[in-house]
C-alpha positions in Angstrom: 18.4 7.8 -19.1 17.6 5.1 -21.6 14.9 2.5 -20.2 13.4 -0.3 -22.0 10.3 -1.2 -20.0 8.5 -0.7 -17.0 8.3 -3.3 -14.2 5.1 -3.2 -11.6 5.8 -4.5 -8.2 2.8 -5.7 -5.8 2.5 -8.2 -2.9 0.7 -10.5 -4.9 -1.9 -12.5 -3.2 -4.1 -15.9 -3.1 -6.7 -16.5 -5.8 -8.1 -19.8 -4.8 -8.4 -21.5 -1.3 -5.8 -24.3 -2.8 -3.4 -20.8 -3.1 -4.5 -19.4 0.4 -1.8 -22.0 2.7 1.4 -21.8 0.2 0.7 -18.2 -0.2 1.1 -17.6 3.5 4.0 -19.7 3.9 5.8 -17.9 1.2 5.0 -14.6 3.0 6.2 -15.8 6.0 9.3 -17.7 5.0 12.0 -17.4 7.5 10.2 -16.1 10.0 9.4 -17.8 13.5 5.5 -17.3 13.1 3.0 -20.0 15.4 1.2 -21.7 13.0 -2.0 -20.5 14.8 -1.7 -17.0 13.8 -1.1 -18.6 9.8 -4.6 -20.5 10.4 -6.5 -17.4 11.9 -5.4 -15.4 8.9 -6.2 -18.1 6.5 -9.4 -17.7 7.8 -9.6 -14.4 6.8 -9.1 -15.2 3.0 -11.5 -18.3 3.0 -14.1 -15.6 4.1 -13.7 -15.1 0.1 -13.6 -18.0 -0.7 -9.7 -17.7 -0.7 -9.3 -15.5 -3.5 -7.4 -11.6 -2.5 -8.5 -9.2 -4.9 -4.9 -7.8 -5.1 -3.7 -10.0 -8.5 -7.1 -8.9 -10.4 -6.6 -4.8 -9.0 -2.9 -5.1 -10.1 -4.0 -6.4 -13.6 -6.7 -3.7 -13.7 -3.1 -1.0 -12.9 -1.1 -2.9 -15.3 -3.6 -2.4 -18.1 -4.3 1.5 -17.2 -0.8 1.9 -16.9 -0.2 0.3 -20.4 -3.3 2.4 -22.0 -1.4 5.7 -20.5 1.5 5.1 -21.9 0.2 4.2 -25.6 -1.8 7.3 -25.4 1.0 9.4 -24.2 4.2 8.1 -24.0 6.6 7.1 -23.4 5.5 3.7 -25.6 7.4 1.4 -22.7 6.1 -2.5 -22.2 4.6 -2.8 -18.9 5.6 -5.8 -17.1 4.7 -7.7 -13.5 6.2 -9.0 -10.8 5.1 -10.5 -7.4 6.7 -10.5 -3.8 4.7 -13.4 -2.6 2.6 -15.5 -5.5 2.3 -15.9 -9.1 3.6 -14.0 -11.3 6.7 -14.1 -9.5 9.4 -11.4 -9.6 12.0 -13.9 -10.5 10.0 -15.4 -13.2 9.1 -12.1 -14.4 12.4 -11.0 -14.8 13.3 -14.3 -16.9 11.0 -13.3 -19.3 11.9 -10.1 -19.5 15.8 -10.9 -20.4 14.4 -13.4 -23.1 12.6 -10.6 -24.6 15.9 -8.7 -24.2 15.2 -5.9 -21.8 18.2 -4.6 -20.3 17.3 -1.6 -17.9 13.8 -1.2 -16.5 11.6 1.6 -14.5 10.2 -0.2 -11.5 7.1 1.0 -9.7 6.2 -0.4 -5.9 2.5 -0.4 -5.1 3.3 1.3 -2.0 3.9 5.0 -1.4 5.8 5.7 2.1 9.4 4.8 3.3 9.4 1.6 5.7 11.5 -1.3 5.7 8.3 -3.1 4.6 6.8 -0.8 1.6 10.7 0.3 0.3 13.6 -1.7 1.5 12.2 -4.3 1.5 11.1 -4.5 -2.3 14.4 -3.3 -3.0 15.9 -6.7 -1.7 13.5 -9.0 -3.3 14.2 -7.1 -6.6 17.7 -8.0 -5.9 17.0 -11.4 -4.8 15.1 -11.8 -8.4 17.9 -10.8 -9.8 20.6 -12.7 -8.4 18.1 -15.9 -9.1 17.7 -14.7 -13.1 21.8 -14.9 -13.1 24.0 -12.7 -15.9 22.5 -10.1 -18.0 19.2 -10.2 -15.6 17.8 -7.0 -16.2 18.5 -4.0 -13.9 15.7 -2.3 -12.3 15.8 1.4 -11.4 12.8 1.8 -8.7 11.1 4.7 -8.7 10.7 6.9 -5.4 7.8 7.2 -2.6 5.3 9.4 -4.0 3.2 9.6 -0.8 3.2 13.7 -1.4 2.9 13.9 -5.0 0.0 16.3 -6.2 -2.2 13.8 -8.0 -1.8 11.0 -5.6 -3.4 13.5 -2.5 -5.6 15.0 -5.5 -6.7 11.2 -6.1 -7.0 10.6 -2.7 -9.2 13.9 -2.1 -11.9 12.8 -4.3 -11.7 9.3 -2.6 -12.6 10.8 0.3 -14.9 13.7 -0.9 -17.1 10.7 -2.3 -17.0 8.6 0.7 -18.3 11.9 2.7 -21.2 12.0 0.6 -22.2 8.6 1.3 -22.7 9.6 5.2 -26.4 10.0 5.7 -27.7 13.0 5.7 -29.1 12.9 9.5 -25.6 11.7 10.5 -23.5 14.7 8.9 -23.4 17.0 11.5 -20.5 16.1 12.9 -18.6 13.6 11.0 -15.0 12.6 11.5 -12.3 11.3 8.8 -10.5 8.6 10.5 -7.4 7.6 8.1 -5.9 4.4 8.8 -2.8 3.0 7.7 -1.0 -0.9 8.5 0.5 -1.0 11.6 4.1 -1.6 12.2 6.2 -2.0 15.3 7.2 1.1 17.3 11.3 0.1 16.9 10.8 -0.1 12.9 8.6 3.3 12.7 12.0 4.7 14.8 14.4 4.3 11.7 12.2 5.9 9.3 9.3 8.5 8.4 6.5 6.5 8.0 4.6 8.4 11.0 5.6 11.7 9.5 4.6 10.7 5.9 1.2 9.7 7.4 0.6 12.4 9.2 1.8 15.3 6.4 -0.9 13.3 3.5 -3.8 13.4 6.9 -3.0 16.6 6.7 -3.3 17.8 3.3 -6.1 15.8 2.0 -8.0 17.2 5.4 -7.1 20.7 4.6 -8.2 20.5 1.0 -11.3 19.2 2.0 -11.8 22.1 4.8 -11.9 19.6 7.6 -10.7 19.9 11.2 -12.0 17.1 12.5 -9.6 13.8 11.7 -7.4 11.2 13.0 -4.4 8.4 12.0 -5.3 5.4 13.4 -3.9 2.1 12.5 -4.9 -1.4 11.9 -3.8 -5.0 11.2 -0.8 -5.8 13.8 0.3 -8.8 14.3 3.6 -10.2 16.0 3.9 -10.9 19.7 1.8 -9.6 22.4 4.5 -8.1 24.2 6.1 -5.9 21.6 5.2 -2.8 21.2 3.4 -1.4 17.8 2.0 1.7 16.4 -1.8 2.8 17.9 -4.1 3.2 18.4 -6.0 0.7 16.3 -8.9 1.4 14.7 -11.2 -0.9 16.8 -10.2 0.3 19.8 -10.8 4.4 18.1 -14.1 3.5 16.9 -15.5 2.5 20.6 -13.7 5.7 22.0 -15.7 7.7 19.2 -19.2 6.5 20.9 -18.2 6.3 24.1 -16.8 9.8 24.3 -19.3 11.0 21.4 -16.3 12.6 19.2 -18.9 12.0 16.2 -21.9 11.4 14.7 -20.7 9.3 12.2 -17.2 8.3 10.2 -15.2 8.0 7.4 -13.0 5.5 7.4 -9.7 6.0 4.9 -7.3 3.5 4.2 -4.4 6.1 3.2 -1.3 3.6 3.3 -2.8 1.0 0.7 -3.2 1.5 -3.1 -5.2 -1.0 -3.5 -9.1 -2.4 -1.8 -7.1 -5.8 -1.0 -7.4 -8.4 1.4 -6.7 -6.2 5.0 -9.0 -3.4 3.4 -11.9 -6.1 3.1 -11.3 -7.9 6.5 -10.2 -5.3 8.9 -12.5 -2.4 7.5 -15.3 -3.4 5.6 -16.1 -6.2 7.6 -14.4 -6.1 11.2 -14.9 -2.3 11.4 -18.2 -1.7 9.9 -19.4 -4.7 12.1 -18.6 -3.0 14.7 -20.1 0.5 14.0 -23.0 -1.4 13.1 -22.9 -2.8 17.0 -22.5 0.9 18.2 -24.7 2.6 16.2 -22.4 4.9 14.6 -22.8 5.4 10.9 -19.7 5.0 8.5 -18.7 4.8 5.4 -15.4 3.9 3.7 -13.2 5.5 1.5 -12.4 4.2 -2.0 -8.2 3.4 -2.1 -6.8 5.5 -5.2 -6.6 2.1 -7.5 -6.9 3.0 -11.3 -8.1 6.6 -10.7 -6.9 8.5 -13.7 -4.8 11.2 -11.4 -2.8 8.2 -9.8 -2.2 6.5 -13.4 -1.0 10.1 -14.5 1.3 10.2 -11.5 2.9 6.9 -12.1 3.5 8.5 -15.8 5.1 11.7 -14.6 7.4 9.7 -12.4 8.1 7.4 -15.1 9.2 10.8 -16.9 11.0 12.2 -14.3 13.4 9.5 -13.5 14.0 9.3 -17.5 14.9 12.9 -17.3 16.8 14.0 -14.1 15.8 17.6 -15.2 12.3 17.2 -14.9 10.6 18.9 -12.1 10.1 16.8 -8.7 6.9 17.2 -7.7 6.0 17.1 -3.7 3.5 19.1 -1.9 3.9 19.7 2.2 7.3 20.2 4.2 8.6 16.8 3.7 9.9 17.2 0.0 10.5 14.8 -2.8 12.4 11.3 -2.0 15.3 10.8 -3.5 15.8 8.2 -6.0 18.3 6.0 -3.9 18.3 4.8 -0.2 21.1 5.8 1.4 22.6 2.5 3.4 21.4 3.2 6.7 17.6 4.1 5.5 14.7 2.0 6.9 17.0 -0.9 8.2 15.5 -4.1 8.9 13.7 -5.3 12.1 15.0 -7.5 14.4 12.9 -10.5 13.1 11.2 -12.7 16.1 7.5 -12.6 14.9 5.1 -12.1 12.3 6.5 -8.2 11.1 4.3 -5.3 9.6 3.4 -6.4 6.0 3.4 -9.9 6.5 0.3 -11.2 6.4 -1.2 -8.6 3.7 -3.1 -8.5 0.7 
């Protein structure tokens, strides 16, 4: 298959507390969200002075990516596109049909099957597309790549270097908590999210000879009442002291490519704060950003959607993804709050 370029898609996020309000509302466009849960996030972001480090760690792929591809091939312009803020997907894709790019390779900053981190970018591509008009470039998106060899490799020495942080004193009897975003139980239903989770827990624990682990999850939102993956990772953390499962923990965001906004919030400060409070020693994981093993696997799947003959690489019972969703896979939720990767980044 002939491509001309490679398209990047991220979230996109804030980058100024001027950015922080019409960011949100673009995330949550269409969807019946209180404005107090908008303003308690907000919050969140102008604890950085409003500025997600999601746009600068995409830039940071982009420009790996690009150097990988000089150096090895194949010699393919890398282009970006947002979900949420600038540079837009639609505005993205205009440029790229004035510089006459026809069919591109896309690549989604998120490696598991949901409606959120698949679908989902699916349809905005397609919404960019139908806004771009005739002769908008096509997009061919690459598959999940949660079980790929070099992104659990990459992962694995994430981890390994978060376990040496523990101190000394504390490493007795440490425990590997991996966390991943939350979404509600009637969406994890119509797809393997859980199973995806669970299988890279397993692998990156095995290859690190550990037994003692856990999948927690973190950042719900949406109504009280409905019911959403757990437990979350506050709630784990004061069941860890109180029923003294370790002497200390590392914390591993494995469902985000990226140290962006929830990372921040949620874990290194909501998290550690409260292991501070307890007494119980942690550390946190490194995501897989620009290691050099996930930049080579974003190259080998680049090659082996170019040539259906290439091997598929997937480690663990699950398999490789196929390239295309069938029509039924990962439907949409029933939309009456805030939904899982709403208010990310």
């Amino acid at each position: 298959m002939n491509y001309d370029a490679i398209l990047i898609v991220s979230f996109g996020g804030p980058e100024s507390k001027e950015h922080v309000i019409p960011f949100l509302e673009n995330v949550l466009r269409g969807r019946n969200v209180p404005r107090e849960r908008l303003l308690v996030v907000a919050d969140h972001y102008y604890h950085f002075d409003g500025k997600s480090p999601i746009n600068r760690q995409t830039r940071e792929l982009v420009s790996a990516l690009d150097e990988e591809l000089q150096r090895n091939g194949p010699k393919l312009p890398v282009y970006w596109g947002n979900r949420n803020w600038h540079p837009f997907l639609a505005d993205t894709l205009r440029k790229m049909k004035r510089n006459g790019i026809r069919r591109a390779i896309g690549f989604v900053t998120s490696a598991y099957s949901s409606y959120s981190g698949c679908r989902q970018y699916r349809e905005d591509i397609a919404r960019a597309q139908s806004e771009v008009g005739e002769d908008a470039p096509e997009i061919d998106k690459l598959r999940p790549f949660f079980n790929h060899p070099l992104f659990i490799e990459a992962t694995v020495e994430r981890v390994r270097d978060a376990l040496h942080e523990i101190p000394a004193d504390a490493r007795a009897h440490v425990q590997i908590i991996y966390v991943a975003h939350s979404i509600p139980i009637s969406m994890a239903n119509t797809c393997d999210y859980v199973a995806q989770l669970e299988e890279v827990r397993r692998m990156v624990s095995e290859a690190l000879g550990q037994r003692n682990d856990v999948l927690v999850y973190q950042s719900r939102s949406g109504a009280p009442g409905q019911p959403w993956l757990e437990p979350d990772i506050l709630d784990y953390l004061r069941l860890v002291k109180a029923e003294k499962r370790a002497s200390a923990v590392v914390v591993v965001p494995i469902s985000f490519v990226s140290d962006h906004m929830e990372v921040l919030y949620d874990l290194d400060i909501q998290a550690r704060e409260l292991c501070e409070s307890l007494g119980l020693p942690m550390t946190r994981a490194k995501t897989v950003g620009v290691h050099p093993k996930f930049i080579a696997m974003i190259r080998e799947l680049i090659l082996e959607r170019m040539n259906p003959r290439q091997e598929r690489r997937a480690m663990g019972a699950l398999g490789p993804r196929t390239d295309d969703c069938a029509e039924d896979c990962c439907p949409a939720p029933q939309r009456h709050v805030a939904q899982p990767s709403v208010l990310k980044s």
